[in-house]
N, C-alpha and C positions, 0 to 999 in steps of 0.2 A: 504493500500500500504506500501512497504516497502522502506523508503525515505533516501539518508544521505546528513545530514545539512553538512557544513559547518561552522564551529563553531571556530570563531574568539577571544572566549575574550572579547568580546563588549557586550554590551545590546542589540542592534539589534538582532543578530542571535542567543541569550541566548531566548527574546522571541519569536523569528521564533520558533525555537526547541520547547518549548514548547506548542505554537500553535497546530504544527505537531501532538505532543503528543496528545494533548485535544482533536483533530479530529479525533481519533483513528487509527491515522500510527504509522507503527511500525517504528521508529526512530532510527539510527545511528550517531553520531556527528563523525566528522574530521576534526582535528588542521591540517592548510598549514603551513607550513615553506618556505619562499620563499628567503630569504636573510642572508646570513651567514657575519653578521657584522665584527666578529675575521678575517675569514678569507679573507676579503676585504679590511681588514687595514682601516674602519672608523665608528669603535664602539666608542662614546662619552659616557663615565662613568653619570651617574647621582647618584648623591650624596644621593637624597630622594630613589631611588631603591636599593642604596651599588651598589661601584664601580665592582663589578664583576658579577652584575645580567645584563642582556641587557633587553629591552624594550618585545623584542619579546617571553620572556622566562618568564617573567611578565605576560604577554597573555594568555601564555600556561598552568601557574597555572591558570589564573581567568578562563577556558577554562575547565580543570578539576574539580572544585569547583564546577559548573553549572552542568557540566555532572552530577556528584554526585547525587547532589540536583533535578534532572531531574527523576535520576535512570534509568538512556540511556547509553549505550556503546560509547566512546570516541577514536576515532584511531589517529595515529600521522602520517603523511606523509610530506617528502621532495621533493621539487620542486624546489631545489636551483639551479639547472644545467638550468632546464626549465626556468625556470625565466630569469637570466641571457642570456639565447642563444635568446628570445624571446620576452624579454621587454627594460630590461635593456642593452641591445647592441642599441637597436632599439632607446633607450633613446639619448646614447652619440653620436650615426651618427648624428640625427635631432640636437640636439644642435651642433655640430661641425657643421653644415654646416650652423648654424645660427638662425635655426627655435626653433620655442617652442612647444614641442610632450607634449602629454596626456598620459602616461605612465597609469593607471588606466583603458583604455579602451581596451588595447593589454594584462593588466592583465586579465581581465575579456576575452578577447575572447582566450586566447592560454593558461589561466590559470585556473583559478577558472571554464570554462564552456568547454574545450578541456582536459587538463592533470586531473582535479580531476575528471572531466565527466566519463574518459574512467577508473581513477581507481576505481570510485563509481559504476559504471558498472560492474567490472571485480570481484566484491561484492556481484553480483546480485541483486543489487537493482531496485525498479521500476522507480524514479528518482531523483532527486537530488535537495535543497532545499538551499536556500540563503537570508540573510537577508539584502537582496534590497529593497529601495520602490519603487518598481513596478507592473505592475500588468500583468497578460499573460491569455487572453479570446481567446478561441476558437473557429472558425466559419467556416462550410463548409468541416473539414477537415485542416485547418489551423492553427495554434497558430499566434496573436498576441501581442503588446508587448505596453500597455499604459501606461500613464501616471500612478503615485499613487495616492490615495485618497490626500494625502499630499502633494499637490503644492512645500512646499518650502522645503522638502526631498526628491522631487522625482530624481531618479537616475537613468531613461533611457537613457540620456546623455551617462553617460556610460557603458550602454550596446548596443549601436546603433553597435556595431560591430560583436552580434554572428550571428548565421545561425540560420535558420527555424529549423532545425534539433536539434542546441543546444538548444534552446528554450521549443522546445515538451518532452525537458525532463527535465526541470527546473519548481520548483513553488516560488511565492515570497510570502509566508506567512503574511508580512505586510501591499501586497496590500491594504486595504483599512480601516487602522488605522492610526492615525498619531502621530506622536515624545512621544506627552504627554501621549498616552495612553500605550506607550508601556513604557514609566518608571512608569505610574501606576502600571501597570503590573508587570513590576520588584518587584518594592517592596510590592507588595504583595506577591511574591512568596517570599521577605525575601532576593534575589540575593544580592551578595557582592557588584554587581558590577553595582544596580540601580541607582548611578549616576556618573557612571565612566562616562567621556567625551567623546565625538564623536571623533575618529581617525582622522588624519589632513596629509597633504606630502605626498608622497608619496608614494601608496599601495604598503605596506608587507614593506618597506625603513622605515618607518615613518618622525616626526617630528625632522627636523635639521636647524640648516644655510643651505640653498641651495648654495648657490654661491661656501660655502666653501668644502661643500660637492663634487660640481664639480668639485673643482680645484684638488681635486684627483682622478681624470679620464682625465680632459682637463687645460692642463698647464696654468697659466695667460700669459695673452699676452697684455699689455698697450696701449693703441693707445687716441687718438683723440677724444674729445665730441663735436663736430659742431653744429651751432644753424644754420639748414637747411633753415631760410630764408633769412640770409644775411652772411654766409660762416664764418662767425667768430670762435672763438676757445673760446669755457670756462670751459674746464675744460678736466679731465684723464680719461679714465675709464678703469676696469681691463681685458677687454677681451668682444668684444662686444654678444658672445654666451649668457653669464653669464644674460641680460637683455632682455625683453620682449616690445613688443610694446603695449604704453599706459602706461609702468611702468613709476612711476614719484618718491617712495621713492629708495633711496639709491644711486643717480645719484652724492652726495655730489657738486652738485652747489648752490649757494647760488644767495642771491637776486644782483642786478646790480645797481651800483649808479645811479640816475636819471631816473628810469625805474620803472614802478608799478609791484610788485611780482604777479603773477598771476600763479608761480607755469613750472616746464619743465620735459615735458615728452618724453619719448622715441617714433619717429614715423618712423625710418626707420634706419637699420642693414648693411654697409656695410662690407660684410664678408673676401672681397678680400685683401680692402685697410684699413679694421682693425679702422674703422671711426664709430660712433654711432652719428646720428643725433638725435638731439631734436628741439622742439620747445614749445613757450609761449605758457599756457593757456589751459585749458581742455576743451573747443572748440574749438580749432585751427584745420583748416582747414586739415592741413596734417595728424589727426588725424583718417581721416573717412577714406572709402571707399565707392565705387557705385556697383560694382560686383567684383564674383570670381573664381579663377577655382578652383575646390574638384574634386581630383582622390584619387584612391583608395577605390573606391566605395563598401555599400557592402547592400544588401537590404535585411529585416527580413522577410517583406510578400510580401505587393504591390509594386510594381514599378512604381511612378509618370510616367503619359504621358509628351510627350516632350514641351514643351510650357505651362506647368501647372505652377499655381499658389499655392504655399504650403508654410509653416513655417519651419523658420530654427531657430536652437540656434548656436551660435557661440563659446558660455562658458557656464558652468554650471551655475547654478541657473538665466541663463537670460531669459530675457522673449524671447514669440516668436518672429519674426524678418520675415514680408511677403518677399518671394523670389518666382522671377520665374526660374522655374529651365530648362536648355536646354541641350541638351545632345549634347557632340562631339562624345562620341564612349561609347561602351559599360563599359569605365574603368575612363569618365571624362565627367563631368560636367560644363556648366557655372551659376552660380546664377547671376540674378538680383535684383539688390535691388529695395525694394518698396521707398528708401529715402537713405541716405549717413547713414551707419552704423561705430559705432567708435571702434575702435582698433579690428578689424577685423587680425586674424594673421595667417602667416603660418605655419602650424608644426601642429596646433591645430585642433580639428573635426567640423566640419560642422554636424549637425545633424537633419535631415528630419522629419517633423511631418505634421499629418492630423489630425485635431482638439487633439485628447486625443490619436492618434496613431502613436508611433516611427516605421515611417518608416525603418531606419536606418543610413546611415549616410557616409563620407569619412571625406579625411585630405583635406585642405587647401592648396593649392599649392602656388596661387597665387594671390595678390590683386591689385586692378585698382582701381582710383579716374579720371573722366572724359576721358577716354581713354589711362590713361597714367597709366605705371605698376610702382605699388608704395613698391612692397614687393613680 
């Protein structure tokens, strides 16, 4: 077959590629460009790259280097409009309005598996190749989309957003190896870049301050830290978007005289009146949730029946998490929890599983602890 990777600069899709190769496909690599730092106004210089190199230009050589050493054809393509229109917009509404979005899962479905899809296609190629750990078995007529060999790599999290269709044309060449043998791998084949680090932040953005990073998109706005069980005031914070529920560093409150530190985390965002509550204690009660609603649904293969009992994840690398799932319509969800689940948030993906099978998954709209809507 004639396949094109997706070739990031990493050691993942450095041995995806040539897996491909070794299986006798004929192979194509394709550097994304998805973020144009200069022109966004928040390129941070790094000293160890020289202030005029950016992160992602860095990539792009380790990206050519590999090709090289592969002896595979390397294309270069821009998606900076696409990104931006698609992800990154989609980023600053969920946090303006308070939530916390998974920008990585809207890359991969309107990104990596829709705009390079359609120009890996227009390639003629027969499909396209990513170095995900995931795995994609076929039954009936069908693709689906499991877990990877690798438990604590695997990254169907986020892919619970593409279609049947994107999928039948996707392989993930590392389905069933895991971390260490693919930087064996590397370095045998000698790669530069067998023990470059795992990429971190967010996809195609990379590694920053986040906080600071947002506040050039969304202005600070100071308001109120409230300790939600007895109304009191202790402390500022810079903008309640800027924090997450269950976050407990960077809150800068300190311990209280005559009071055991046990620690204050974020459990609830008032967006209106500019207020961030917290509370004591990383079991505190206002920490969990019991159910929730997920809209924006979006299903790979099967569709849970209505009253069915399945696994959800809530965040990446969490375990599974029993929910029963009920459907209000064809675009909304209610989950039940099998027991009070903790920092449960909105913004973020709910993601459907059957045993080693990503159903697929929605956003989080809203969460309840005993009846009462807590987010």
């Amino acid at each position: 077959m004639k396949i094109m990777i997706g070739l990031s600069g990493g050691v993942d899709s450095a041995v995806a590629a040539y897996l491909l190769k070794k299986q006798g496909h004929e192979v194509i690599a394709c550097f994304m460009r998805n973020w144009d730092a200069l022109a966004n106004n928040d390129y941070l210089g790094n000293p160890t790259l020289g202030e005029s190199q950016c992160p992602q230009e860095v990539d792009y050589e380790d990206a050519v280097k590999v090709a090289q050493l592969l002896d595979i054809p390397l294309l270069r393509i821009d998606f900076v409009k696409e990104y931006w229109d698609d992800v990154f917009s989609y980023l600053i509404r969920e946090y303006k309005e308070g939530r916390t979005p998974n920008p990585d899962i809207f890359c991969n479905k309107y990104i990596k598996f829709d705009a390079f899809l359609k120009f890996a296609l227009s390639h003629n190629v027969d499909m396209i190749a990513m170095g995900h750990y995931a795995k994609r078995v076929d039954k009936d007529g069908k693709a689906y989309l499991l877990k990877s060999f690798d438990k604590n790599k695997d990254q169907t999290y986020f892919l619970s957003q593409i279609s049947q269709e994107q999928l039948k044309y996707s392989l993930f060449p590392l389905g069933d190896i895991d971390k260490t043998e693919v930087r064996r791998i590397a370095h045998e084949l000698n790669l530069n870049i067998a023990d470059k680090k795992d990429s971190t932040g967010i996809c195609f953005i990379g590694e920053r301050n986040f906080k600071q990073f947002l506040q050039n998109y969304i202005p600070a706005q100071k308001g109120k830290i409230v300790d939600i069980e007895n109304n009191r005031v202790l402390g500022e914070h810079d903008g309640v978007m800027y924090y997450t529920l269950g976050q407990r560093k960077g809150l800068g409150i300190g311990g209280i005289h005559g009071e055991a530190a046990k620690g204050w985390f974020v459990v609830k965002k008032d967006v209106k009146n500019n207020i961030l509550y917290v509370a004591s204690g990383d079991e505190n009660e206002f920490l969990y949730s019991d159910r929730c609603y997920v809209r924006h649904l979006n299903f790979i293969s099967d569709i849970p029946n209505n009253g069915e009992h399945i696994n959800c994840k809530f965040r990446y690398r969490q375990q599974d998490n029993g929910v029963t799932i009920n459907f209000v319509n064809e675009d909304t969800v209610v989950l039940i929890f099998d027991k009070p689940y903790k920092a449960v948030t909105p913004g973020q993906a709910a993601v459907f599983y059957k045993d080693d099978i990503c159903l697929g998954g929605g956003l989080i709209d809203e969460i309840f602890y005993k009846n009462k809507r807590i987010g």
